[in-house]
PDB file with SEQRES, HELIX, SHEET and CRYST1 records, atoms N, CA, C and O in Angstrom:
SEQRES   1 A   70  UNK UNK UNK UNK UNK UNK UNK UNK UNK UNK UNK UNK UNK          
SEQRES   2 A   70  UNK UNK UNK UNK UNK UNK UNK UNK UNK UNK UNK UNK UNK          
SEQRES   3 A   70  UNK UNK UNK UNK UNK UNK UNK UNK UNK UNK UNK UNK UNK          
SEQRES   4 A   70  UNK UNK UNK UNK UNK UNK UNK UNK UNK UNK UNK UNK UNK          
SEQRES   5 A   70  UNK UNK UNK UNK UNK UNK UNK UNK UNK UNK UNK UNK UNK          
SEQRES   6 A   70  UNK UNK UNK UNK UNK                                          
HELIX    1 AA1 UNK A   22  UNK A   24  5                                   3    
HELIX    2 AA2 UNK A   51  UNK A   68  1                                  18    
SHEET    1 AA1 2 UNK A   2  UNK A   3  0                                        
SHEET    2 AA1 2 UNK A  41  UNK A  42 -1                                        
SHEET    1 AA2 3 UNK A   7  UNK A   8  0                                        
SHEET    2 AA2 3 UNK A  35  UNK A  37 -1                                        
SHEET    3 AA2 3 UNK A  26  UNK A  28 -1                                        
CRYST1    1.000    1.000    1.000  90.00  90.00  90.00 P 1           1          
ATOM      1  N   UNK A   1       0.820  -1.204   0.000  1.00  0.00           N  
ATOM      2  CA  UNK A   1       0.000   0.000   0.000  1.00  0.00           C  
ATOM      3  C   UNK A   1       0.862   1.266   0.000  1.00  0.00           C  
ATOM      4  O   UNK A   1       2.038   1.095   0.323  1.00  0.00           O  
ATOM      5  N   UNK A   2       0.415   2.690  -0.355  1.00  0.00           N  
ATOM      6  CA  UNK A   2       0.789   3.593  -0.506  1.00  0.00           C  
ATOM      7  C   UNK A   2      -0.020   4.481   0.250  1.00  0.00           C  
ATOM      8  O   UNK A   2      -1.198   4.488  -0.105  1.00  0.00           O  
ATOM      9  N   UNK A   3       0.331   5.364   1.359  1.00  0.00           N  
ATOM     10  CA  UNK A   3      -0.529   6.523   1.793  1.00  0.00           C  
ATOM     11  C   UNK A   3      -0.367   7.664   1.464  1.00  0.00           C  
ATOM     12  O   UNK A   3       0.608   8.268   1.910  1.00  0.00           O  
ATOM     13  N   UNK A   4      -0.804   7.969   1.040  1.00  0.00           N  
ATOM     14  CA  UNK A   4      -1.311  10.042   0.544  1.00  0.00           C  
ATOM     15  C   UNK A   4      -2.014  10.753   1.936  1.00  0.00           C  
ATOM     16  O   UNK A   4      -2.547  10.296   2.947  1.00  0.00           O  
ATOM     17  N   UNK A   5      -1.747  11.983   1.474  1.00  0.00           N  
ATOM     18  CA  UNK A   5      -2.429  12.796   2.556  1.00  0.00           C  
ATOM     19  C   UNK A   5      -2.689  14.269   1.861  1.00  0.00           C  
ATOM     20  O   UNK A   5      -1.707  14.841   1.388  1.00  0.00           O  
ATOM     21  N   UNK A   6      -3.481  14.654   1.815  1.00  0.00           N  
ATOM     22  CA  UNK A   6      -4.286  15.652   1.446  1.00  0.00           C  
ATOM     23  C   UNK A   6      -4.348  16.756   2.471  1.00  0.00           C  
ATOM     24  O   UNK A   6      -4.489  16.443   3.653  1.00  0.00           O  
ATOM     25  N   UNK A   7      -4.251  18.070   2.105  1.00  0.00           N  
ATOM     26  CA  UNK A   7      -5.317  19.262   3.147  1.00  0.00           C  
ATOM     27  C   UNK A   7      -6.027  19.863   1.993  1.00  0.00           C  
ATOM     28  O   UNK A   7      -5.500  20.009   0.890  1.00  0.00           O  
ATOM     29  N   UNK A   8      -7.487  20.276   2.345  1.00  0.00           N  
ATOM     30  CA  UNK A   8      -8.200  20.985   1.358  1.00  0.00           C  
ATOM     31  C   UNK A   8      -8.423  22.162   2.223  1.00  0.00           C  
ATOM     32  O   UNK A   8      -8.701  22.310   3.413  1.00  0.00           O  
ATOM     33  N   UNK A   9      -8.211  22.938   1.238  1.00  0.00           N  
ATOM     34  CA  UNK A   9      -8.493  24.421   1.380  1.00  0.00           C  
ATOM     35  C   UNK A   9      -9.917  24.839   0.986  1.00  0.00           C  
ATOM     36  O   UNK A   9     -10.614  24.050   0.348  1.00  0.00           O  
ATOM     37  N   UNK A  10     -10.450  26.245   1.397  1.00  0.00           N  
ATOM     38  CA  UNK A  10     -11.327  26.689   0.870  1.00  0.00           C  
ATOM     39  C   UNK A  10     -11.051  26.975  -0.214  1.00  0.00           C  
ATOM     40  O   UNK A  10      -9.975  27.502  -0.495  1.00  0.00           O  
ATOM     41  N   UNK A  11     -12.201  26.618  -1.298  1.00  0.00           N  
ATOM     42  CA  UNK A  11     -12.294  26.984  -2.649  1.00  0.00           C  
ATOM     43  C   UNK A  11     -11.706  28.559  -2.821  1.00  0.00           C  
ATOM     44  O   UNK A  11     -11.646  29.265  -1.814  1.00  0.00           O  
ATOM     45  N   UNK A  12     -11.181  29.198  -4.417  1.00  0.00           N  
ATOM     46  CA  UNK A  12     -10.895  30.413  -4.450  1.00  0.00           C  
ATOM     47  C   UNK A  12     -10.986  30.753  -5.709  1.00  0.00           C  
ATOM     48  O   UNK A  12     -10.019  30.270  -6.298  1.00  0.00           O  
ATOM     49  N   UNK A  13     -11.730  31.400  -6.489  1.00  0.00           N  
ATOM     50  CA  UNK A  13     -12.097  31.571  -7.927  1.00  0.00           C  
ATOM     51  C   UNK A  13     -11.104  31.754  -8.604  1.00  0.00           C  
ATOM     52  O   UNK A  13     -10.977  31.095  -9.636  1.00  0.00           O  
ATOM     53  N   UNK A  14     -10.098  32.719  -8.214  1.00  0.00           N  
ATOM     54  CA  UNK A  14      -8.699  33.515  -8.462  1.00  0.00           C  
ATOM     55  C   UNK A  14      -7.826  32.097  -9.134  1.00  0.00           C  
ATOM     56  O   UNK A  14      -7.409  31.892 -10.274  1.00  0.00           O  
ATOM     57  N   UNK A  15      -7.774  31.319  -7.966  1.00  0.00           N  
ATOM     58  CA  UNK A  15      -7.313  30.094  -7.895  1.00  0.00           C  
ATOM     59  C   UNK A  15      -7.104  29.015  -9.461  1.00  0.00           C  
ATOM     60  O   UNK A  15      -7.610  27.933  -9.160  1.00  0.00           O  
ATOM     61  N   UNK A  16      -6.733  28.965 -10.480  1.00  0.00           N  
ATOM     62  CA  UNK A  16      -7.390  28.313 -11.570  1.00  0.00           C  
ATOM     63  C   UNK A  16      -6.248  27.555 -12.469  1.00  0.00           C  
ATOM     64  O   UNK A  16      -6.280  27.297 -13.672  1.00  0.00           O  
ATOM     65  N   UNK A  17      -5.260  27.291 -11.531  1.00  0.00           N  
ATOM     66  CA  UNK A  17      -3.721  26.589 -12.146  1.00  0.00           C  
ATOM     67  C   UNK A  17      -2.996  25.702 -11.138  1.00  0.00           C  
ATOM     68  O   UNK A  17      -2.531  25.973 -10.031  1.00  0.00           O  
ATOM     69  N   UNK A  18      -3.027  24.653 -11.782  1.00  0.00           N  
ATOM     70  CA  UNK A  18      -2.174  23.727 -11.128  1.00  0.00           C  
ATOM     71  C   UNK A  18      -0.815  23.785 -10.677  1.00  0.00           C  
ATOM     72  O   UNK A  18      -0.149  24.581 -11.339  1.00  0.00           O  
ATOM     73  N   UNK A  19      -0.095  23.112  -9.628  1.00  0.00           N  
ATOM     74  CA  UNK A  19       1.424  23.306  -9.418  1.00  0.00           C  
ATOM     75  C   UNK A  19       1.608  21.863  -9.579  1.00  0.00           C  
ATOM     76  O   UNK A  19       0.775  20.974  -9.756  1.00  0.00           O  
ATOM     77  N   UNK A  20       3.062  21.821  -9.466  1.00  0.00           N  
ATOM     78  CA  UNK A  20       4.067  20.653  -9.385  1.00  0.00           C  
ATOM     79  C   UNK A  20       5.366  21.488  -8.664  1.00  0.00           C  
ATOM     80  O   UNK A  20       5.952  22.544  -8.904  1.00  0.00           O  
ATOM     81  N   UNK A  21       5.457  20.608  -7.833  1.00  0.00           N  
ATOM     82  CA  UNK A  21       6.561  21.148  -7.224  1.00  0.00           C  
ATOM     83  C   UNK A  21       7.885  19.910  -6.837  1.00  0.00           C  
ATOM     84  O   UNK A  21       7.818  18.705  -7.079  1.00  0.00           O  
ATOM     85  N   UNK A  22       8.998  20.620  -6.205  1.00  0.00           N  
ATOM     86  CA  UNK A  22      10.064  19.638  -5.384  1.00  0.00           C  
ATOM     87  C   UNK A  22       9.235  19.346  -4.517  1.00  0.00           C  
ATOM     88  O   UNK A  22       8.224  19.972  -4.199  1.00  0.00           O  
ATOM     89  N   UNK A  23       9.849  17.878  -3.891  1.00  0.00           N  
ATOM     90  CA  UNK A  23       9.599  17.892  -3.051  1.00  0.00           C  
ATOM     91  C   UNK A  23       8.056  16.933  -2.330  1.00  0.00           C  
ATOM     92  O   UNK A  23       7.553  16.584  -1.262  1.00  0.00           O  
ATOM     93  N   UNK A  24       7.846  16.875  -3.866  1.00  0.00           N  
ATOM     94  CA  UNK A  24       6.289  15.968  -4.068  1.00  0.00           C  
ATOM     95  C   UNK A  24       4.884  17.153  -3.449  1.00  0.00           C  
ATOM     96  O   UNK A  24       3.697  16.946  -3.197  1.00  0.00           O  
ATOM     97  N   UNK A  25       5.619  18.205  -3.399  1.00  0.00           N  
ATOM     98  CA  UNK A  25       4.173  19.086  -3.203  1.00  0.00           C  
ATOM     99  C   UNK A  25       3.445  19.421  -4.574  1.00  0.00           C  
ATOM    100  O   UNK A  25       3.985  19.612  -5.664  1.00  0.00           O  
ATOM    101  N   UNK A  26       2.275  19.444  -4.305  1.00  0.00           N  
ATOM    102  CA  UNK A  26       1.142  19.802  -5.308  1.00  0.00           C  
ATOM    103  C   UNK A  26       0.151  20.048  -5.068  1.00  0.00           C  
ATOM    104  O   UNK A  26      -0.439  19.618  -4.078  1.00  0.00           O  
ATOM    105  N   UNK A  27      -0.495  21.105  -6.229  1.00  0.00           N  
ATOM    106  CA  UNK A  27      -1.630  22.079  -5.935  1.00  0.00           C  
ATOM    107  C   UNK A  27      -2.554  21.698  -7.138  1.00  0.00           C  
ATOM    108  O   UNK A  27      -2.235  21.589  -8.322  1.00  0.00           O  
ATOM    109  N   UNK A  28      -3.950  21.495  -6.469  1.00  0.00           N  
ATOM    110  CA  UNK A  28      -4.899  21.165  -7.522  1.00  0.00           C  
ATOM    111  C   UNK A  28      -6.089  22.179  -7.248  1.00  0.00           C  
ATOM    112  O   UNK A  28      -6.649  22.001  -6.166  1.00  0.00           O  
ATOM    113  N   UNK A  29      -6.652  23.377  -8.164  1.00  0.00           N  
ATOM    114  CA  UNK A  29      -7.799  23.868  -7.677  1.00  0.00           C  
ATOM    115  C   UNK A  29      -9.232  22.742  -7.802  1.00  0.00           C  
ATOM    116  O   UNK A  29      -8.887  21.568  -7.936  1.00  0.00           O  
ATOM    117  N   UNK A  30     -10.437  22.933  -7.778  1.00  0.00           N  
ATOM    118  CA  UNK A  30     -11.009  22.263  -7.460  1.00  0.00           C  
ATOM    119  C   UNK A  30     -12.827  23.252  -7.053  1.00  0.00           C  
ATOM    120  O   UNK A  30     -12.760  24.172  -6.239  1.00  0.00           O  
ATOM    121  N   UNK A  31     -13.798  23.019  -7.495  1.00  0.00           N  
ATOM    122  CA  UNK A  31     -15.035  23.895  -7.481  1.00  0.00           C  
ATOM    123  C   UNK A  31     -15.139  24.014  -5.621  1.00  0.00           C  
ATOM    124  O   UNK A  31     -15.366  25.018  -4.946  1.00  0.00           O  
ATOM    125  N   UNK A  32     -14.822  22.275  -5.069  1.00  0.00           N  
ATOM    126  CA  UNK A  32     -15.005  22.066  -3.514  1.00  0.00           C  
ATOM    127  C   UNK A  32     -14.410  22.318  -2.973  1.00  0.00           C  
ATOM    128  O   UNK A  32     -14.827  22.368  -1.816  1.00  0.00           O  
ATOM    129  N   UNK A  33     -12.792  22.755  -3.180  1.00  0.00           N  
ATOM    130  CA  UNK A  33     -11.820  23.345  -2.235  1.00  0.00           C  
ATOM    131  C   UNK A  33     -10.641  23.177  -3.282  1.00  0.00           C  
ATOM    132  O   UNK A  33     -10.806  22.757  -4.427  1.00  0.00           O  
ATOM    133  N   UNK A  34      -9.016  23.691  -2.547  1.00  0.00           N  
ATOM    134  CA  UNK A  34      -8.003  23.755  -3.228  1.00  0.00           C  
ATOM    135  C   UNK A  34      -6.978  22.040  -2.948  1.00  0.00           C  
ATOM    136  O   UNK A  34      -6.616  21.882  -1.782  1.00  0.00           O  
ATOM    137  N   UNK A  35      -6.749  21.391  -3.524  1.00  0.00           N  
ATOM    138  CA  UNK A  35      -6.232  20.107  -2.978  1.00  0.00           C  
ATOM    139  C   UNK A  35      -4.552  20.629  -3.035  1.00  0.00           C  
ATOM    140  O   UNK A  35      -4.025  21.103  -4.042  1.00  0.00           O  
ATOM    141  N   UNK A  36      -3.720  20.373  -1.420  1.00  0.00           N  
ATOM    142  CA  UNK A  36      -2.406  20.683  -1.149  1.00  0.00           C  
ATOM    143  C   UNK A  36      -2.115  19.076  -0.855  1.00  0.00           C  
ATOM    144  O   UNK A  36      -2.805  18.361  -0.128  1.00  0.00           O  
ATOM    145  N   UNK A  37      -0.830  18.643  -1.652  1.00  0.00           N  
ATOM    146  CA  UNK A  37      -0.154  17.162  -1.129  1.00  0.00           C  
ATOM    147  C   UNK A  37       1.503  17.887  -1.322  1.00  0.00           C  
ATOM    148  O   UNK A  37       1.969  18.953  -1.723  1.00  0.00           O  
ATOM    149  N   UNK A  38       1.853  16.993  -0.941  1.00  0.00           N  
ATOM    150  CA  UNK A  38       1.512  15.442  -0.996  1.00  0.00           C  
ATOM    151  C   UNK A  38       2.771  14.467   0.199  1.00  0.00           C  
ATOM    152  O   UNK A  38       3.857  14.563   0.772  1.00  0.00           O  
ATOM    153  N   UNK A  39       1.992  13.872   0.048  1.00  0.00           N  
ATOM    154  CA  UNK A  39       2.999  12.558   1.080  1.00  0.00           C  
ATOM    155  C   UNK A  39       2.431  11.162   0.312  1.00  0.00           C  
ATOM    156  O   UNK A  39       1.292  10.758   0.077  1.00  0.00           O  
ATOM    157  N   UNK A  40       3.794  10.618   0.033  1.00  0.00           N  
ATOM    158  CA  UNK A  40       3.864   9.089  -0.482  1.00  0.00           C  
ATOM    159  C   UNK A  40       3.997   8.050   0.120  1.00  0.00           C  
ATOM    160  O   UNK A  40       4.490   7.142  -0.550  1.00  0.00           O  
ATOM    161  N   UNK A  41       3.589   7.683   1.771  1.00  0.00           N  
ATOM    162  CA  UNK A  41       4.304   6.971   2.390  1.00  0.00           C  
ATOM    163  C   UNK A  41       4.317   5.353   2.027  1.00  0.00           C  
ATOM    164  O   UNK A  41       3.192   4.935   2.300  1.00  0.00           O  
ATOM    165  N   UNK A  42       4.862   4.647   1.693  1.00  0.00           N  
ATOM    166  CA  UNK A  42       5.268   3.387   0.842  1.00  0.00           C  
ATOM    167  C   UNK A  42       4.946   2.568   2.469  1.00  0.00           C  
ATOM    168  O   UNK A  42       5.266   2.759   3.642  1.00  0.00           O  
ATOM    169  N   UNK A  43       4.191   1.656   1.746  1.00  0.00           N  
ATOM    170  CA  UNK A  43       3.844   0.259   3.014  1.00  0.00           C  
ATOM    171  C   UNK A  43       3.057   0.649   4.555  1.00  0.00           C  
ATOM    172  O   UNK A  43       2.931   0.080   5.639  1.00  0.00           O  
ATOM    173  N   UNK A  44       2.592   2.059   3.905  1.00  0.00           N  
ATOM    174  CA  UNK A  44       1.754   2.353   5.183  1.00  0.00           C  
ATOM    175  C   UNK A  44       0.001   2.118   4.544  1.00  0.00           C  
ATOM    176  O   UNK A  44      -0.325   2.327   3.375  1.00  0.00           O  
ATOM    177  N   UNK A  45      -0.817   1.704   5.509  1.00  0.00           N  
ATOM    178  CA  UNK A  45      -2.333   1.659   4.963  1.00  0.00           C  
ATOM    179  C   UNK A  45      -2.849   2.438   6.311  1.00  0.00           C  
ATOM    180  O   UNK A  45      -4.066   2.314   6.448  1.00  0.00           O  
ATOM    181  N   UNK A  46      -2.155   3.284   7.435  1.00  0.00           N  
ATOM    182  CA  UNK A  46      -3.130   3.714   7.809  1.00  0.00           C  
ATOM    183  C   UNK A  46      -4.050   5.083   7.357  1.00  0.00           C  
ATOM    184  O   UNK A  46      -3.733   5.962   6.556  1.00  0.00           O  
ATOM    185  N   UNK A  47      -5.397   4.937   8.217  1.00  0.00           N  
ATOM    186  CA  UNK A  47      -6.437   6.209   7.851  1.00  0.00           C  
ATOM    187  C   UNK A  47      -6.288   7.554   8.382  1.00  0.00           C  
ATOM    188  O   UNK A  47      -6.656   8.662   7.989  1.00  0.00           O  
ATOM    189  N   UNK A  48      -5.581   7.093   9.481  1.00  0.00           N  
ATOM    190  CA  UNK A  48      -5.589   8.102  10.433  1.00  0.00           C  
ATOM    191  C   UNK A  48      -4.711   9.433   9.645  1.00  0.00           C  
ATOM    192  O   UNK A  48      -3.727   9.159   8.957  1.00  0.00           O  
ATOM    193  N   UNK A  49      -5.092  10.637   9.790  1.00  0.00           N  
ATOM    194  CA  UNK A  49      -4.529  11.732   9.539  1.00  0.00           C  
ATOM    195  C   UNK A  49      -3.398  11.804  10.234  1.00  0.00           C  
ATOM    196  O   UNK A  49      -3.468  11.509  11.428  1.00  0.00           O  
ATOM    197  N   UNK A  50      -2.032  12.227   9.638  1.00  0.00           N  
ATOM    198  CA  UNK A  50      -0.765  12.963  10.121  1.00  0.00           C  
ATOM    199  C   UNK A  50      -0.445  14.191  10.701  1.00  0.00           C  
ATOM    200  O   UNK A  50       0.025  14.888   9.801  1.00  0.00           O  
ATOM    201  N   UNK A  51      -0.467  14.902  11.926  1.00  0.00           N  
ATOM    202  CA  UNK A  51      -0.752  15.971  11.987  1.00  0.00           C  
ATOM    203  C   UNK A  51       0.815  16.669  11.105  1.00  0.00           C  
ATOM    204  O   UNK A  51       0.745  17.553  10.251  1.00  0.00           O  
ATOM    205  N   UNK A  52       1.878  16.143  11.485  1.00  0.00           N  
ATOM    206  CA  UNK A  52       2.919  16.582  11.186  1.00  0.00           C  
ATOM    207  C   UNK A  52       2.767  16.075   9.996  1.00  0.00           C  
ATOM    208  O   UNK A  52       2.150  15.136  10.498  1.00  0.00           O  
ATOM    209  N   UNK A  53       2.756  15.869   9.089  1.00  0.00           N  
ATOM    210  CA  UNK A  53       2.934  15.774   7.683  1.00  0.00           C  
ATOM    211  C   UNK A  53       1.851  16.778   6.820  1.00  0.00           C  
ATOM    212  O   UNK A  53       1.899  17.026   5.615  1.00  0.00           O  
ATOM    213  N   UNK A  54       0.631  17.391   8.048  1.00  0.00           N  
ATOM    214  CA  UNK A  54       0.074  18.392   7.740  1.00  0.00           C  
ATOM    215  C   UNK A  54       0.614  19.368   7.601  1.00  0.00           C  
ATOM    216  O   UNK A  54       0.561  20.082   6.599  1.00  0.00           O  
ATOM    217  N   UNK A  55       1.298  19.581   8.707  1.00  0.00           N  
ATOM    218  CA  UNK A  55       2.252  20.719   8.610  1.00  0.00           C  
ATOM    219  C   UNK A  55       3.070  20.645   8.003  1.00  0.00           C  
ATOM    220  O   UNK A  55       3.046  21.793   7.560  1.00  0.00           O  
ATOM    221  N   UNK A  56       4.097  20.087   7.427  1.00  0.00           N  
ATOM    222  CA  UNK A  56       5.210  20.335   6.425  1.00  0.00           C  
ATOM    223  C   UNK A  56       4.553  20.320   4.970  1.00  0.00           C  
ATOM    224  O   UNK A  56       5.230  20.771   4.046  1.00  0.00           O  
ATOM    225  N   UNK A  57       2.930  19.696   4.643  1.00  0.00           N  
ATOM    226  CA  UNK A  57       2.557  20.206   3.500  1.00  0.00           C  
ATOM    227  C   UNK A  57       2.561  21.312   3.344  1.00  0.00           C  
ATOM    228  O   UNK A  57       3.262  21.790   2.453  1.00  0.00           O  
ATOM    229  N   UNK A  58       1.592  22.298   4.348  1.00  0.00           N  
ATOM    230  CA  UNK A  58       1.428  23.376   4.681  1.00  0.00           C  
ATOM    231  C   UNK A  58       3.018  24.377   4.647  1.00  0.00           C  
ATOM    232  O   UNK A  58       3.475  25.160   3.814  1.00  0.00           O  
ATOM    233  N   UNK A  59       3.268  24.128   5.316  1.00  0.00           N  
ATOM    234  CA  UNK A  59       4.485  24.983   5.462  1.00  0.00           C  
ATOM    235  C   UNK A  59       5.074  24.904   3.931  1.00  0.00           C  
ATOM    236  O   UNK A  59       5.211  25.946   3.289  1.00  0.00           O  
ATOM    237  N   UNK A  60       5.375  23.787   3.441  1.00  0.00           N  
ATOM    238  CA  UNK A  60       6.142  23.406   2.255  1.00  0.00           C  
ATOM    239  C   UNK A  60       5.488  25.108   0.759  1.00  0.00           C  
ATOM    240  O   UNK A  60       6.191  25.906   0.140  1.00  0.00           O  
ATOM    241  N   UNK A  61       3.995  24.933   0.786  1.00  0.00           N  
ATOM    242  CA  UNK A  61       3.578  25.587   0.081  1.00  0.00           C  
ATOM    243  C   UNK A  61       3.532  26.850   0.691  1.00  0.00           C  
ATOM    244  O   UNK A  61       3.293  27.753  -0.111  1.00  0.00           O  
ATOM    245  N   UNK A  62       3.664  27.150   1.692  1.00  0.00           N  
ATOM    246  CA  UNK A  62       3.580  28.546   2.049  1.00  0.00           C  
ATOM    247  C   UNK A  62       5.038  29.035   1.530  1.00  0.00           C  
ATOM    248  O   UNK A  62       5.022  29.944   0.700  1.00  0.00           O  
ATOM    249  N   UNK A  63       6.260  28.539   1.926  1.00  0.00           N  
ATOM    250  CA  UNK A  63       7.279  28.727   1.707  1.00  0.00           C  
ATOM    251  C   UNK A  63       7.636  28.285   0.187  1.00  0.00           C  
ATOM    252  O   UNK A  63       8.793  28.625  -0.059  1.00  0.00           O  
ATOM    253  N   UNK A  64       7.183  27.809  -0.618  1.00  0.00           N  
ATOM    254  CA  UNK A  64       6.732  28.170  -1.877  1.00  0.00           C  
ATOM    255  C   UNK A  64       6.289  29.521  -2.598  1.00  0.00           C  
ATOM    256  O   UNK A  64       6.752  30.142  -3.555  1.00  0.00           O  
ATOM    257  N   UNK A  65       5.404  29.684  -1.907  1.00  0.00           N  
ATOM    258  CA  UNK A  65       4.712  31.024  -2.669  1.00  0.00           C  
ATOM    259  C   UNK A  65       5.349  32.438  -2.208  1.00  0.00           C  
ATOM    260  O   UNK A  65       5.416  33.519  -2.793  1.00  0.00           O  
ATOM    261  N   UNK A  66       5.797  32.010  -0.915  1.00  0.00           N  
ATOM    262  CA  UNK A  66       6.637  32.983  -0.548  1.00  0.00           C  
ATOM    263  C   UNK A  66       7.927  33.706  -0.950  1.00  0.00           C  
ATOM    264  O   UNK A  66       8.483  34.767  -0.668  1.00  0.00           O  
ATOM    265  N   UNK A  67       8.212  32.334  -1.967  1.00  0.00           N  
ATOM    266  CA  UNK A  67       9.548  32.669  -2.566  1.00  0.00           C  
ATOM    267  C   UNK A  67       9.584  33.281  -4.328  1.00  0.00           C  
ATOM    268  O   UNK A  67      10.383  33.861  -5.064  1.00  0.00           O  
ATOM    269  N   UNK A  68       8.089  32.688  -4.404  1.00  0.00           N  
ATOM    270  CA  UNK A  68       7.792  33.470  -5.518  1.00  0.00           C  
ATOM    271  C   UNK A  68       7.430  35.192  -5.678  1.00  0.00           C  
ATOM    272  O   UNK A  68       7.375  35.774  -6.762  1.00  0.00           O  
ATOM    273  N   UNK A  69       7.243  35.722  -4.561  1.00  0.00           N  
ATOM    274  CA  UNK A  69       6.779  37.336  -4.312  1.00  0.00           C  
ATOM    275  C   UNK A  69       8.399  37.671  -4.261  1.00  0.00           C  
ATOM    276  O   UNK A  69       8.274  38.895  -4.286  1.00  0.00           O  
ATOM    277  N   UNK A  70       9.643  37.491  -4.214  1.00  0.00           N  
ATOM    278  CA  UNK A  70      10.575  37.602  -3.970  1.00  0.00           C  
ATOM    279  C   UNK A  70      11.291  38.357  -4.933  1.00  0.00           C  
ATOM    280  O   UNK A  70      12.489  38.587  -4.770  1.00  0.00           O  
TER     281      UNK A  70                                                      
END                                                                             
């Protein structure tokens, strides 16, 4: 098995282009929210949410975009 982990954002009209990034981060807009990944974890099947792998998605793309205003 393979685990993914997702955070969805609130939807944002503005919003209307995909990313690819290092690092395995990626940005998908979406009508229901914005989809932020990613985590690949190889031979894991659990359900349970990561809090810390929340956060380094999070962080990962903030510090992304941040470097783009630069």
């Amino acid at each position: 098995p393979v685990r993914g982990q997702l955070l969805v954002l609130q939807p944002q009209a503005d919003v209307n282009y995909c990313l690819l990034a290092d690092r395995g981060l990626h940005m998908y807009p979406r009508s229901d929210g914005i989809l932020l990944g990613g985590t690949h974890d190889y031979g894991a099947s659990s359900l349970e949410p990561d809090r810390a792998a929340s956060a380094r998605i999070l962080a990962g793309h903030q510090a992304l975009f941040a470097g783009m205003r630069a």
